[in-house]
C-alpha positions as CSV (number, residue, x, y, z in Angstrom):
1,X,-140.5,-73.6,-11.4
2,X,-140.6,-70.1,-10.2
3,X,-139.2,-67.1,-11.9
4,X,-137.6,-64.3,-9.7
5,X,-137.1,-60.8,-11.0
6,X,-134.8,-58.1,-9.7
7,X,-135.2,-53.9,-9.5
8,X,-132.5,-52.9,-11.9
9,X,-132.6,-49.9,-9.3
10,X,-131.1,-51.5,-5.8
11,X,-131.0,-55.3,-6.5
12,X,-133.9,-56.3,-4.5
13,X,-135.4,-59.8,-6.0
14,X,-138.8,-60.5,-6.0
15,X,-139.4,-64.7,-5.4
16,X,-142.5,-65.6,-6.0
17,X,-142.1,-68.8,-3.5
18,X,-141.8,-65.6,-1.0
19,X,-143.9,-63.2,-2.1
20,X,-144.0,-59.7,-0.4
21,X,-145.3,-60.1,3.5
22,X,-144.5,-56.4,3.8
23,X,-147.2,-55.5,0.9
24,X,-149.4,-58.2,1.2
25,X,-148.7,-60.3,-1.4
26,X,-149.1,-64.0,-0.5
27,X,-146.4,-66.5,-1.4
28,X,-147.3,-68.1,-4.7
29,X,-148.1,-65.4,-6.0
30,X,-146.2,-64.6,-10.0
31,X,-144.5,-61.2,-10.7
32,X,-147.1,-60.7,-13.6
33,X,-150.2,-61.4,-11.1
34,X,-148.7,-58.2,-9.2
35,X,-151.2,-55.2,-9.3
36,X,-149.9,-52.5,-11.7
37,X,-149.5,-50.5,-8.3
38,X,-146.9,-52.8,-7.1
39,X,-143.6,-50.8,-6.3
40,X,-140.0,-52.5,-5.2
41,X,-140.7,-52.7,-1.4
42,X,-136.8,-51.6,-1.4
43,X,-136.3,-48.5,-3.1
44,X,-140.1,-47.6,-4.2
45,X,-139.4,-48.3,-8.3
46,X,-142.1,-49.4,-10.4
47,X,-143.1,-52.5,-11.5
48,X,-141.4,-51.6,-15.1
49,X,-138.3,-51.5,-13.5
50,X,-137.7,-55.3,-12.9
51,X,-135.9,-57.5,-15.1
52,X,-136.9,-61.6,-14.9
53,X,-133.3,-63.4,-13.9
């Protein structure tokens, strides 16, 4: 089982079954395996901004 987590900023949820095309992430890939660098591909928030739903 995957866990999702959402920008408490604009909503956006970040699936891990997805990943994030846009930045290069591959699907598979876990929120805490994200580079530090990773930003909401949404609204630009950091990584520190995402709460696991």
């Amino acid at each position: 089982m995957h866990e999702c987590w959402q920008c408490r900023e604009c909503g956006y949820v970040y699936d891990p079954a997805e990943g994030d095309t846009d930045n290069r992430i591959p699907a598979g890939t876990s929120f805490v395996q994200l580079p530090g660098t990773w930003c909401c591909p949404v609204c630009s928030e950091p990584k520190s901004s995402f709460d696991p739903m």
